[in-house]
N, C-alpha and C positions, 0 to 999 in steps of 0.2 A: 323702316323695318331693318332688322343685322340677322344676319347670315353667320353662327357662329363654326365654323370647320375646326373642328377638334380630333388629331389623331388620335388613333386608339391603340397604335404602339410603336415601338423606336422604329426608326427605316433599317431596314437589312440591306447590307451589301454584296452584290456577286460581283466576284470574284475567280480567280483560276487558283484553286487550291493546293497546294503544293503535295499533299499526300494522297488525296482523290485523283490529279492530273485529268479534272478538270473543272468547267466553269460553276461554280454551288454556290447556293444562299449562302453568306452568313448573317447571324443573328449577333445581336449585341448581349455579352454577358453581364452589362450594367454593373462592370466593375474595371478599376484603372489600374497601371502598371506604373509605378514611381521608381526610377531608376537616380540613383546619387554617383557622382564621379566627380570626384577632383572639386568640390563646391559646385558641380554644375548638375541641373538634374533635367530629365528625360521622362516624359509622361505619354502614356498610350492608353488609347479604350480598345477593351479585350475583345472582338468575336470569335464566333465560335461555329464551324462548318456544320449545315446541320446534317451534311452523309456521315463523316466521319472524325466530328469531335475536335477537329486539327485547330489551334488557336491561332487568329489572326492577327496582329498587332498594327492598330489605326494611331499615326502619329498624332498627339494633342500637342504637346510641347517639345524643343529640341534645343537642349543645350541652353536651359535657362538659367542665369547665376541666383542660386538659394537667396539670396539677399534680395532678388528684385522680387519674388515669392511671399506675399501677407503668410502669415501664420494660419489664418483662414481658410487662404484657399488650398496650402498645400494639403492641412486636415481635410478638406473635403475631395482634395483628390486620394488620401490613403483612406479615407474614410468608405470612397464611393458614393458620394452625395449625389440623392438621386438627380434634385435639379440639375446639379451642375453634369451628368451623366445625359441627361436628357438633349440640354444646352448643346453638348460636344456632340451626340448623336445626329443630330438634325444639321448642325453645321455641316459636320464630315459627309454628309449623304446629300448633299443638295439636287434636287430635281428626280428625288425616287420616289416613286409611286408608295405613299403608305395607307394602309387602310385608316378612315374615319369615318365620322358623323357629322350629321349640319345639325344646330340646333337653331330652331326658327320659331316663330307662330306660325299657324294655319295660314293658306292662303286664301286670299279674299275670294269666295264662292263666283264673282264675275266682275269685270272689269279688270286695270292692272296693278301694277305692283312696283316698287321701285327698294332697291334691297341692296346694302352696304354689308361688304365682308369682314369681318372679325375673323384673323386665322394668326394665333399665339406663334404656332410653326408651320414651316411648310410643308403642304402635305404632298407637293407634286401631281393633286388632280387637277386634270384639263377644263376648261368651261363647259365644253359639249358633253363630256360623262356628268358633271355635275349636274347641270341641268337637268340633263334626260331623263337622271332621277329623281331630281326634288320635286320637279313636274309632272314626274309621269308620261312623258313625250318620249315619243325613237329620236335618235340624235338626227335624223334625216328632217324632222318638224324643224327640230329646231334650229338646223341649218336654213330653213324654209323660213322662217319665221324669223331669224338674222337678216337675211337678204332681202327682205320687204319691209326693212327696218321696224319692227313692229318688237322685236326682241334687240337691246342692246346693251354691251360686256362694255362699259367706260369709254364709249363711240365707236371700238372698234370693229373690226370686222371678222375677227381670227378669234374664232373658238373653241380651236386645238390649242393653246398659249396654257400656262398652267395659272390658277387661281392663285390670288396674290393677297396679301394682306390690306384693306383699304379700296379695292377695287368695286365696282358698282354694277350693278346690274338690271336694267329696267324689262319693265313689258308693258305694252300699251296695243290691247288687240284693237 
């Protein structure tokens, strides 16, 4: 069975915002900043504070010579290519909680389950929230159900770790 975890939107960054003076969301505006100097160019992905509108600037590239640049990709950085926006998004945010979805089959009315994760990016949920919901269990079960080895995350034991791409999941009540 696959466990497919699909984000439902780019990760936000908090941050200390410089004209709010202090810690706010930012949201990603899904668009890049190409800076040219001297043949050398400078790319950033824009956020955008969401108190007070203040733009953020998240380094992608620094000081890259135009020549080592395909013609390609620099289009799709003036272009705003969503892939490669999404790509740079999920990099620069690594380990932030983003809202998704699991997409599964039904689980089997009784008896266990044995289930391989599919996650394209990372979404930063934990094992125990994940569970808790796709089961229907309080995470307190399924701690309970970890430690009598009857629920196991790729043998481990730690079900605070976040969901990874490739990772495995059994149940055998």
């Amino acid at each position: 069975m696959v466990w497919r975890v699909e984000a439902l939107a780019l990760p936000a960054l908090s941050l200390p915002c410089a004209r709010c003076a202090r810690v706010s969301s930012f949201i990603c505006t899904e668009r890049f900043r190409v800076n040219a100097n001297g043949g050398l160019l400078d790319v950033w992905l824009l956020y955008r504070c969401v108190a007070c509108a203040e733009v953020h600037k998240e380094r992608v590239m620094r000081r890259a010579p135009v020549r080592s640049i395909s013609c390609e990709r620099l289009a799709s950085h003036q272009g705003g290519d969503a892939a490669l926006v999404r790509a740079c998004a999920f990099s620069l945010a690594r380990g932030v909680d983003v809202p998704h979805r699991v997409l599964r089959a039904p689980l089997p009315g009784c008896g266990g389950f044995i289930a391989r994760i599919e996650q394209p990016e990372p979404c930063g949920a934990r094992w125990d929230r994940l569970l808790a919901r796709e089961l229907g269990w309080s995470r307190s079960r399924i701690a309970r159900e970890a430690e009598r080895g009857a629920l196991q995350v790729n043998g481990a034991s730690e079900l605070r770790r976040v969901v990874a791409d490739g990772d495995v999941v059994a149940f055998e009540p």
